[in-house]
Steps between C-alpha positions, in 0.01 A plus 500: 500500500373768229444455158417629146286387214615603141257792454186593729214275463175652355157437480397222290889380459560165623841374695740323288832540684610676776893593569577589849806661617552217813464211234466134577542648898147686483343436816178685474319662202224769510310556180157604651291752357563493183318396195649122448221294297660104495804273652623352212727206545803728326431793740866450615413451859608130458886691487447630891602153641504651860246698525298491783186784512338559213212789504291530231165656646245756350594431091327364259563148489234289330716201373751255714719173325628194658844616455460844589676460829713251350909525684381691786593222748549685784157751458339589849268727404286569283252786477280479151173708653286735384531386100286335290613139531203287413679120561839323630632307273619172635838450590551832532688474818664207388833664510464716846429209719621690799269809496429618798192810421247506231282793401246468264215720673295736274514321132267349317571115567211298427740135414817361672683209335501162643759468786613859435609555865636098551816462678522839603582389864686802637188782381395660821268778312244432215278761425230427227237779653261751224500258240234301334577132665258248468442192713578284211844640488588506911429124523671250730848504273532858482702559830683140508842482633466854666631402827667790561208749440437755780255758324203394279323819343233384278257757558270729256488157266190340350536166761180338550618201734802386688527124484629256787828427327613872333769583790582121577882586524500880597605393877704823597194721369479809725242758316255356279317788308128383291280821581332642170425216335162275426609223755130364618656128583805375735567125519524430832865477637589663206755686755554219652912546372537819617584399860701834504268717350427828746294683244240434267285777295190320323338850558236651205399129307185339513515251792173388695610245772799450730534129524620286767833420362554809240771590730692148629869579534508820525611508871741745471255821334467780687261723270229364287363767275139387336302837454283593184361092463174376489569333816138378706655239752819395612514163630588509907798271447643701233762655668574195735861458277611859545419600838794721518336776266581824612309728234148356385328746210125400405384820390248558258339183448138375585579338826184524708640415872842452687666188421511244747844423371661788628514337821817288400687800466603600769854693389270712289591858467262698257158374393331679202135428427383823395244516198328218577162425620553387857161665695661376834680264704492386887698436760810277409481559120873565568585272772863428537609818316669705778808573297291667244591906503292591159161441433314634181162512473415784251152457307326238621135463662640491840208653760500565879807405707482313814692423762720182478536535149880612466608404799681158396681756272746661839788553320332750192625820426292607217164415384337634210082525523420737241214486266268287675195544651587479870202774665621424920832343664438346805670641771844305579516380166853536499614480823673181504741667174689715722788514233284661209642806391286557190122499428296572159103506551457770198210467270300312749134605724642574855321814643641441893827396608465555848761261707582304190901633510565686785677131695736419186821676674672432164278643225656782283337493186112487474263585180173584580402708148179442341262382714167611682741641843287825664658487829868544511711580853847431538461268787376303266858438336823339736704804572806377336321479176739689224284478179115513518292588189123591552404630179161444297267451812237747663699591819380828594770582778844382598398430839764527778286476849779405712767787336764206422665708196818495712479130580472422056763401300310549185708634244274451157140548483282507266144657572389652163153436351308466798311760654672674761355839604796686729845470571698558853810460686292114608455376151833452414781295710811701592678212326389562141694544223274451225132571487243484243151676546399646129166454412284529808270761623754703720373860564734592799868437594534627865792719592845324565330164338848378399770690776567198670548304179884537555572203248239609248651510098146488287114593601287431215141734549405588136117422362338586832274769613740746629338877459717654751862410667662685756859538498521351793357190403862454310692566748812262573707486782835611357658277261880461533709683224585149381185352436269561230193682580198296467290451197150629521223475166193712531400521160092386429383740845259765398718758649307848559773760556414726684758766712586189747605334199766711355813288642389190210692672183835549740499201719775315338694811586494500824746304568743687735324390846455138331160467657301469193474216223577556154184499316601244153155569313487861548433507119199310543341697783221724413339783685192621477466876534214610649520856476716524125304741281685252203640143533261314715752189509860587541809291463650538901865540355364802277288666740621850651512573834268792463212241370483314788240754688235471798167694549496783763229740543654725776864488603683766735925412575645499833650835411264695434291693810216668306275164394246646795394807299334555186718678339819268529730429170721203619127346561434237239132417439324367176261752336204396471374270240888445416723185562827587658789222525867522641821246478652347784737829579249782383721583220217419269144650578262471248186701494206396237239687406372391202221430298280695787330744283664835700501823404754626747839377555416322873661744769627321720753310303767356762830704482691208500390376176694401230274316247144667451227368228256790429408358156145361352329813696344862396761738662445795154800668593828482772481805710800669644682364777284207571802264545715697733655343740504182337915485528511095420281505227712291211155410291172673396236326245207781438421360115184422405362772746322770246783715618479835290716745639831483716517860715825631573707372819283140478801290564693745713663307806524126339818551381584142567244406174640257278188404274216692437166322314279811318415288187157433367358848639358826332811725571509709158791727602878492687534851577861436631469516877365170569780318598720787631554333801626116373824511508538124535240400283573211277174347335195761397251341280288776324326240194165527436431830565407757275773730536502738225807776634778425703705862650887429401592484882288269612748190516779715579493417872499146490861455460459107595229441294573149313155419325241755344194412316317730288349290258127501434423846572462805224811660517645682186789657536680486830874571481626139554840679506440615840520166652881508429497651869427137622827333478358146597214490353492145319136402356309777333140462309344756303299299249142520440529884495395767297808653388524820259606369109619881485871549390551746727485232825542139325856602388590546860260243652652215191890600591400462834341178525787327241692563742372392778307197313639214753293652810177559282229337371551637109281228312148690636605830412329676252419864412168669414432815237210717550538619150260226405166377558505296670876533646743290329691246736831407384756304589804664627831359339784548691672406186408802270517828587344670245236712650274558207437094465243603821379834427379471103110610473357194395129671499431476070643132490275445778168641361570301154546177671194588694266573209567273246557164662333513842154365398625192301758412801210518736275258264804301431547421870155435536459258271813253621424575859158320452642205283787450793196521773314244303805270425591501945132477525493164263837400605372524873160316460601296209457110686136620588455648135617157360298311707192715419511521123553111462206386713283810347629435110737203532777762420867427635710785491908519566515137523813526225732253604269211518303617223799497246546284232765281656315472809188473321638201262607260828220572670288359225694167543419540856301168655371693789396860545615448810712302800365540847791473798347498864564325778322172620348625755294737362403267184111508618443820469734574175264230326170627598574834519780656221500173289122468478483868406742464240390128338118583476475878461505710193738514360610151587887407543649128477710475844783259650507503831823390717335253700201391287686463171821414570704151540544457889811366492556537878753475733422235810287621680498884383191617413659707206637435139863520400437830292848565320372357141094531568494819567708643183348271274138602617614833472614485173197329364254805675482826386445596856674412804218590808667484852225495755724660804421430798665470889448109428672530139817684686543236724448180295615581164680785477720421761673187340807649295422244151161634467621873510765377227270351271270781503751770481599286194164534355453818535811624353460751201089476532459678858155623319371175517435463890236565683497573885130416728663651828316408832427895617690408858838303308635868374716613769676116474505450151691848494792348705564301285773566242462247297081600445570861539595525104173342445363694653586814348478388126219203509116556483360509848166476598360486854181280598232685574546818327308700286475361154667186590389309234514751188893552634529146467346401194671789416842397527425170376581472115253596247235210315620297238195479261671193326637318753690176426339213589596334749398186755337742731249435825463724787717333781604222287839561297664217304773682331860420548758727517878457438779618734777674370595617793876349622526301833705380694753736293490245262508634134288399278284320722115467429229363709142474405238577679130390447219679667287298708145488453292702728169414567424768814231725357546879634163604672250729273395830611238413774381653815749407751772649255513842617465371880789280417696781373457712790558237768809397327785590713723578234332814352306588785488919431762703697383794739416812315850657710729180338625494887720232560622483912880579474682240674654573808819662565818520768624849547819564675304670803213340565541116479174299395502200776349126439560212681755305340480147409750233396652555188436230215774266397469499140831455430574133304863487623608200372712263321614661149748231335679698215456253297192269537161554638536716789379376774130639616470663831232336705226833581460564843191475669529713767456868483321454161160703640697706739678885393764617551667698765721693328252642202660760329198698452388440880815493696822590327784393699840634601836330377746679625543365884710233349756727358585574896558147581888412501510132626769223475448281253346133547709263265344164569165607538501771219246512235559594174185613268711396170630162600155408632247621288705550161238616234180483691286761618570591905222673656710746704363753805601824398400831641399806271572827660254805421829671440843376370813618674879400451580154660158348562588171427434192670728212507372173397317350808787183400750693597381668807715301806486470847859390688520477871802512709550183459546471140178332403361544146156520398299626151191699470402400160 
């Protein structure tokens, strides 16, 4: 039944009244999502005498009453979640005796009121989860009288223990829900009521030991879920009471072997001890399990497997081995487990698995990635298998000796990352659907590779070594007009497309014979063109037919009869010392000739040509005639060939010439016959010349012509008019020209060009007068058109200008020319300059900023001229080496040192200071900050995130006061860095061991203080004491003193073994003259580096996380702690996308889901990193990958 408050409740207003159109007969109210604050007793739900569901969810609730439910008698439900509700009054439900559902999941409650949930004997649902329960406030009166309770949900609470008594009278209990809290003690028979309990969660708390009696009562459970614990033992009577478990989870805890009390349950479905530390087990470490279908053993220590070791287990389906360290299975393992349809061995050390599988007549799913596999045949596999992945091994061949690919029933396969050479019609299985073999070393697909592949949809072959690929080799047996064609990715090959390439750019057009796969990552293909006089690397969807070309050096068609004799035109051969290459159809036939030095045009250019390259040679001029015959000839480069003179009749008979290269010669005239003959000329580039005439007819043949260039020649006053004759001419350039300033032509050439000015280049044209000396250049302005503004004799002007103020201009430029030499010259050398002059005269020069006066003043104050930051390790030689130097030299400086001459106020057992406060209040009290970086300084101090705080704090405003001693190898790291970078840039850095080390550090060090104050002062030995001001623990206000400890370590003096110290010192041992550092090694998408890979390490601490009391520590694992890992990213990236093939059922009692069992901890997944990323690469989460037979049986693969 609706209803209707007065007005719409906003933020911040609280409820007072509500009136609802049904009245006193409102059965159910929704006001959730709002903004409701409190439930005063006057709210006016005490008028709704019948109501019966009350939802009040996701507001902001922070304060109940006693009577705030008052008159709702017959309430049944009850939904207050997700608010801020902090306690429950008592008697609260004092009216509502017969609710039936409470919800009060996701507040803040931290107190319930005595007997708040007494006599509330028909609740079936109470659900106090995400709050901030304590043990002293779920006691053994909190759930009295609940006889009626079915579901318990107490989880994500702050519980520490459950005691004996707490569910005394919950007898119809069902679910009981504790995971996610601090729970590290269980009375024993605390459960002992719950004699119809089937599930209990005490997953993620902090329990060590499974007693003997934890569990007494519970004969009824049927899953058990204790995962994320501390658990080390389990007692081999504890599950005596509750041998009818179906579902047993013991994940992630620090159990060592297989419990001996397993054994008593012999219902038992699904055992889970993955993440543990079991090394092994033997024969009958699961005796009287035969009804067990799911065994999970992910992560463990587990090595070689024998026979005898599974075989109690005859009735499992899938078993789970990943992540261990097994390196050989024994062969018949598994043959007494003739129902197991599913088997994970990933991430383990197999390298043979030679009559391991081939007698389980059952097996469909097997997962042999990342391991040490070199041998691979498909014999090796039961020929019903359906899914098989092989990736991340070193097979070098997918063997088929016996030719069984008709026999397979493999459907997804996954073979990438290994290092497979060659494909044929024998490495694949008819069967396949699916297949995966990216990043290997494939340099040949055989023709028809895939025709028998009727059922194939996606063939993955990108990031191999594919240089060449027949057609062929793509070839499908036709694919039925209602199927999709399949999905092929080649992208990552280092394609070189040649003429037997030219079908890649239109593949996914051929379509109409449906015998070809559409090619998805076309965009990504790239060809490499080995005979492209531009573009080495071309996109494959932009390249042209005609660039896809082949060598020849003699060629002679079918046709013609003549190739016998000398003298035989439809003869093709190469002249000599030229390159000649030709398409796939002969359409394109290249000739190229240049760059050979030639004086003559070679003669026997093939007739057939239609693209020849003549330029880079020494041809002087183009006789007549010398390209007759030359019908197909489209394009002609002959710049940058000294060519003088072009005779009459040169291009006669190519009338086919599109573009025609002449720039960059000598050619000095057009005398207007040239290019008689090019009727369908389009492109003649004539720049950089030095064409000084140009006869009026010359263009007026080329009625096609498009683009002209004329610029940078000497022209001066060709009738641009006359190219009106060349109706599609589009792009014209005449700058950088000589043209006439004379009235006579630049009235013509000006109306001309303004016309016109959208096809020409009009910003470099300008016009030259000869009435001057030299010739005045001007500008021509298509804007005035004014002659005389160009023509006025500017010759007495000139001569005054000339006369009177030449001589002081010259001296004038002289003079600041020097002083701007000599300021780049100081500016340039001005840190060696500096340097110099102080330790010659004790001069410092442009040192303004911490010279001034404000500067100056503090630094008087100053206890310390300076504070020296390095890191522990390298305190030995910072004492005898910079600190000695500095202490008892000339001039002498008073020092604090980090470790010397600071309070240790250590962490346990860190060997380093907590540095917020030191560190800016030595700072402050130095005039200096000195940072001795080093490799050892990087890693120890820099790297903790307080320490770069406090001395970004110190630093802020007086960046001139730090000092940088860089190790000569640390540079290329320190540079990384972003947070150094910006000290590096602005600070003052000096390297050890460079010239003038010491004068640049003395130098940089503030000047001497003739009267300096006195102070308690010994070398090494400091007694000051110097206030914090500096806020912690974000507490304002808040001072701590600290008082320097007394040091009595003395620093060494200059002695002999000094230097020999110095130089044997690791730290600042002197870099090679070259600063080589060895580049670290890559993966390219070709050519995959190989090492043998090792286990990965389980760092992962995936445990216990109570929201709201100490989270409960993941016990480290032992094992694989000194191993590496398999699936490096920089070694051996891995491929994800298999799993996006696999459709299976899904696996409901056996399912495993990552965010119910390892909420808020780290889960150290196996993922696969492609070399390249394509659409749908995705692998399902191995807990959701299922196996069902045909009998219905369920299994999990997490």
């Amino acid at each position: 039944m609706g209803f209707m408050p007065k007005k719409p409740v906003d933020a911040g207003v609280t409820v007072s009244r509500v009136e609802c159109s049904g009245g006193t007969d409102l059965r159910s109210m929704d006001v959730s999502y709002n903004d409701i604050r409190s439930l005063p007793p006057d709210s006016g739900l005490t008028n709704l005498r019948r109501l019966q569901n009350l939802y009040m969810q996701n507001n902001d609730i922070s304060e109940l009453y006693s009577e705030s439910l008052t008159g709702l008698t017959t309430l049944r439900v009850l939904n207050l979640s997700s608010n801020k509700i902090e306690s429950i009054p008592e008697g609260f439900f004092a009216s509502s005796r017969d609710v039936r559902e409470i919800h009060l999941q996701n507040n803040s409650l931290y107190e319930l009121g005595r007997g708040v949930f007494h006599r509330l004997e028909q609740l079936l649902v109470l659900d106090l989860s995400t709050n901030q329960l304590s043990s002293n406030q779920i006691d053994d009166g909190t759930f009295v009288g609940l006889i009626r309770l079915i579901i318990l949900n107490l989880s994500h609470n702050s519980l520490t223990r459950i005691g004996a008594k707490t569910f005394k009278d919950l007898f119809f209990l069902q679910i009981l829900d504790l995971r996610n809290n601090s729970i590290s003690f269980i009375e024993d028979n605390a459960f002992l009521p719950l004699y119809n309990l089937h599930t209990l969660n005490v997953a993620e708390n902090r329990l060590h030991h499974i007693t003997a009696h934890l569990f007494n009562g519970l004969f009824v459970l049927s899953k058990l879920t204790l995962n994320n614990n501390l658990i080390v033992n389990i007692d081999s009577q504890a599950f005596k009471n509750c041998s009818d478990l179906k579902d047993l989870d013991l994940s992630s805890n620090a159990i060592q072997e297989v419990p001996e009390a397993l054994h008593e349950l012999s219902f038992l479905k699904t055992l889970d001890l993955g993440e543990n530390q079991i090394s092994g087990f033997k024969n009958g470490s699961f005796k009287n399990l035969a009804q067990l279908t799911g065994l999970r053993l992910i992560d463990n220590n587990i090595g070689n497997l024998t026979v005898g070791m599974f075989w109690d287990l005859t009735g499992l389906q899938v078993l789970n081995l990943a992540k261990n360290k097994i390196q050989q299975i024994e062969r018949g393992t598994f043959e007494r487990n003739t129902e197991i349809e599913a088997i994970r061995l990933d991430a383990n050390f197999l390298t043979d698995i030679n009559g391991v599988f081939t007698t389980l007549a059952s097996l469909l799913w097997l997962n042999l990635s990342g391991n040490h596999l070199v041998w691979f045949d498909y014999a090796f596999v039961p020929s019903h298998l359906t899914w098989l992945d092989i990736h991340g091994n070193f097979i070098e061949r997918l063997g088929n000796y016996y030719k069984i690919q008709d026999e397979l029933q493999i459907k997804t396969m996954d073979a990438s990352h290994n290092r497979i050479t060659e494909l044929d019609e024998l490495s694949i299985p008819n069967s396949i659907e699916v297949i995966f073999i990216n990043n290997n070393f494939i340099a040949n697909v055989k023709a028809n590779t895939f025709y028998e592949k009727t059922n194939l949809a996606r063939v993955d072959i990108y990031a191999n070594e594919l240089n060449k690929l027949e057609l062929n080799a793509l070839r499908l047996y036709p694919v039925p007009e209602n199927n999709s064609l399949p999905e092929f990715y080649l992208g990552g090959n280092p394609f070189t497309c040649d003429c037997s390439m030219d079908w890649l750019p239109v593949i996914n057009n051929m379509t109409a014979m449906r015998q070809y796969p559409k090619l998805m990552d076309l965009e990504n293909v790239m060809c490499r063109m080995p005979y492209s006089r531009s573009a080495v690397h071309v996109p494959a969807a932009e390249a042209k037919p005609s660039d896809f070309l082949c060598k020849y050096e003699t060629h002679c068609f079918a046709l013609c009869h003549c190739c016998d004799f000398d003298a035989c035109d439809c003869e093709m051969t190469c002249p000599g010392n030229c390159s000649c290459y030709h398409d796939q159809t002969w359409n394109t036939n290249v000739v190229d000739c240049s760059r050979q030095g030639n004086d003559l045009i070679p003669r026997r250019i093939p007739m057939d040509a239609t693209h020849v390259y003549l330029d880079g040679n020494n041809l002087g001029e183009l006789q007549n005639h010398v390209f007759i015959g030359r019908k197909n000839m489209r394009v002609l480069y002959a710049n940058a060939s000294r060519i003088g003179f072009i005779q009459n009749r040169t291009f006669n008979g190519v009338t086919l010439l599109r573009t025609l290269h002449l720039e960059d010669n000598v050619i000095n005239e057009l005398k207007g016959y040239e290019f008689e003959y090019l009727v369908h000329l389009r492109e003649l580039y004539l720049q950089g010349n030095q064409i000084a005439h140009i006869h009026n007819m010359t263009f007026s043949t080329l009625k096609s012509l498009e683009i002209l260039r004329l610029d940078n020649n000497k022209i001066v006053s060709f009738a641009v008019w006359q190219l009106n004759v060349n109706p599609y001419l589009v792009d014209l350039t005449l700058g950088s020209n000589l043209w006439s300033c004379k009235c006579k032509f630049l009235t013509d050439f000006q109306s001309w060009v303004s016309e016109n000015k959208q096809k020409i280049d009009i910003e470099d044209l300008w016009c030259y007068s000869n009435e001057t000396k030299p010739p005045h250049r001007r500008l021509i302005d298509l804007n005035n058109t004014v002659c005389s503004d160009y023509s006025l004799n500017s010759s007495m002007i000139q001569n005054i200008i000339i006369s009177d103020y030449l001589p002081m201009v010259i001296v004038t430029m002289s003079a600041i020319m020097i002083v701007i030499i000599l300021t780049v010259v100081m500016f340039v050398f001005r840190d060696p300059l500096r340097v110099w002059l102080y330790s010659r005269y004790g001069v410092r020069l442009f040192n303004f900023k911490a010279a001034s006066a404000k500067f100056y003043g503090e630094d008087r104050e100053k206890l310390y001229d300076g504070y020296v930051i390095y890191s522990p390790k390298d305190e030995e030689f910072v004492l005898q080496s910079i600190v000695a130097e500095l202490e008892h030299g000339s001039p002498s400086f008073q020092l604090c040192l980090h470790y010397r001459d600071l309070p240790h106020h250590a962490v346990a057992n860190s060997p380093y200071l907590t540095t917020s406060p030191v560190v800016v209040e030595a700072a402050e009290a130095s005039k200096r900050v000195i940072v001795v970086l080093s490799r050892n300084f990087l890693q120890t101090e820099w790297s903790r995130f307080e320490f770069r705080s406090a001395l970004h704090e110190a630093l802020k405003g007086r960046i001139f006061k730090l000092v940088l001693v860089e190790e000569g190898s640390i540079l290329p790291e320190a540079e990384l860095d972003p947070d150094l970078r910006p000290y590096l840039k602005t600070g003052n850095r000096i390297r050890w061991g460079e010239k003038r080390f010491w004068e640049r550090l003395r130098y940089v060090m503030p000047p001497g203080d003739s009267q300096r104050k006195v102070c308690n002062y010994r070398r090494n030995i400091n007694n000051y004491s110097i206030d914090s001001n500096v806020h912690r623990n974000s507490t304002p206000n808040h001072q701590n003193s600290y008082n320097l400890h007394d040091k009595t370590k003395n620093t060494s003096q200059n002695s002999p073994s000094l230097q020999q110290h110095i130089n044997s010192h690791p730290l600042f041992r002197q870099a090679a003259a070259t600063n080589d550092i060895a580049p670290p090694a890559y993966s390219s998408n070709s050519t995959l580096s190989r090492t043998t890979p090792t286990k990965p390490t389980n760092d992962d601490t995936n445990y216990s996380s109570a929201t709201t009391a100490t989270p409960s520590p993941r016990p480290a694992h032992r094992h694989h702690a000194t191993s590496n890992s398999a699936y490096s990213n920089s070694e051996r990236p891995h491929s994800e996308h298999i799993y996006s093939s696999i459709d299976s059922p899904e696996y409901p009692p056996f399912e495993r889901s990552e965010s119910s069992r390892r909420q808020g901890h780290h889960q150290a997944n196996h993922q696969h990193q492609g070399h390249h990323q394509h659409p749908n690469h995705q692998h399902p989460n191995w807990r959701s990958g299922q196996v069902v037979d045909s009998s219905g049986v369920q299994a999990y693969l997490v």
